[in-house]
C-alpha atoms as one frame of an Amber mdcrd trajectory, in Angstrom:
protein
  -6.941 119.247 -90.784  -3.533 117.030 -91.135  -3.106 113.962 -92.501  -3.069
 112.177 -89.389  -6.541 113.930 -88.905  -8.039 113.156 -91.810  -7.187 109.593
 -91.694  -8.336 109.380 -88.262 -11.611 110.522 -88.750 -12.399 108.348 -91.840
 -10.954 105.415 -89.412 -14.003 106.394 -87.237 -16.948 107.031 -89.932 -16.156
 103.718 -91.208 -16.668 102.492 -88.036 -20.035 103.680 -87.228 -21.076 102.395
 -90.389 -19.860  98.912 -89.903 -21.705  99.267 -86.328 -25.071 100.531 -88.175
 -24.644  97.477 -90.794 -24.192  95.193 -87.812 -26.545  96.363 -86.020 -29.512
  96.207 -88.549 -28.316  93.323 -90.631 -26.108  90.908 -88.496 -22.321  90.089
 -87.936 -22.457  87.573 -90.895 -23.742  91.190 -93.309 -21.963  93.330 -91.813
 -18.271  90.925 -93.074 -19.417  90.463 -96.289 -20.489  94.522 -96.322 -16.702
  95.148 -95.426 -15.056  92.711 -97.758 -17.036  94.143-100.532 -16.209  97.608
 -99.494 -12.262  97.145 -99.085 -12.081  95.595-102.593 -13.587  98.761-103.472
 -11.696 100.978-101.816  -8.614  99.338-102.823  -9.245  99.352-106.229  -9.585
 102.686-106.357  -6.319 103.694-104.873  -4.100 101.441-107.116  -5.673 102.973
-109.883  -5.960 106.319-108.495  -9.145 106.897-110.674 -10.556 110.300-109.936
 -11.691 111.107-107.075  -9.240 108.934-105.631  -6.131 110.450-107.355  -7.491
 113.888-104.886  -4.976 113.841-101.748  -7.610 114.698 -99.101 -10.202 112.013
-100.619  -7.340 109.554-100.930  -6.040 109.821 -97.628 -10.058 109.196 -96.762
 -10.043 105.631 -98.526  -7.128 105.130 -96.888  -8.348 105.374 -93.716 -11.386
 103.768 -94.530  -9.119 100.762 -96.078  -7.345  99.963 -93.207 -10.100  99.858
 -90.443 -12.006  97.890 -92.599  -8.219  95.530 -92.354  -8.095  95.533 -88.744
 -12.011  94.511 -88.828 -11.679  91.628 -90.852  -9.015  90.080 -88.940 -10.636
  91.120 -86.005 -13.735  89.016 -86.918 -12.155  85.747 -88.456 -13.973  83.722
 -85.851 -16.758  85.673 -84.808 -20.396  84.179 -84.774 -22.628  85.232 -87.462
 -26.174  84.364 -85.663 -25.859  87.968 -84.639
């Protein structure tokens, strides 16, 4: 699997579980859920802490980082009464 690949399908597991979290717990649990998960992820890539320093698992966060981006900014208005 490439780069591209890998990125790709982290990009879509990330998805599906932002769709499960929605689903079961709201919009409003779902955004906090996300925000809580990017600091995360983000952390671990500046500091490149193991696993994170691991290209394949890297590129992973990565992924997972910037759909959960795109999600957030995506949302900014969205109801929460979900």
């Amino acid at each position: 699997m490439n780069s591209a690949e890998v990125v790709h399908a982290s990009e879509r597991q990330e998805a599906d579980r932002i769709a499960f979290v929605e689903q079961a717990h709201g919009t409003a649990h779902a955004r906090v859920f996300a925000e809580q998960t990017l600091r995360l992820y983000r952390r671990a890539v500046v500091q490149r802490a193991a696993p994170a320093g691991e290209k394949t698992f890297r590129l992973r966060l990565l992924g997972s980082y910037c759909y959960l981006k795109r999600y957030l900014a995506g949302n900014c208005g969205s109801d929460s009464s979900r």
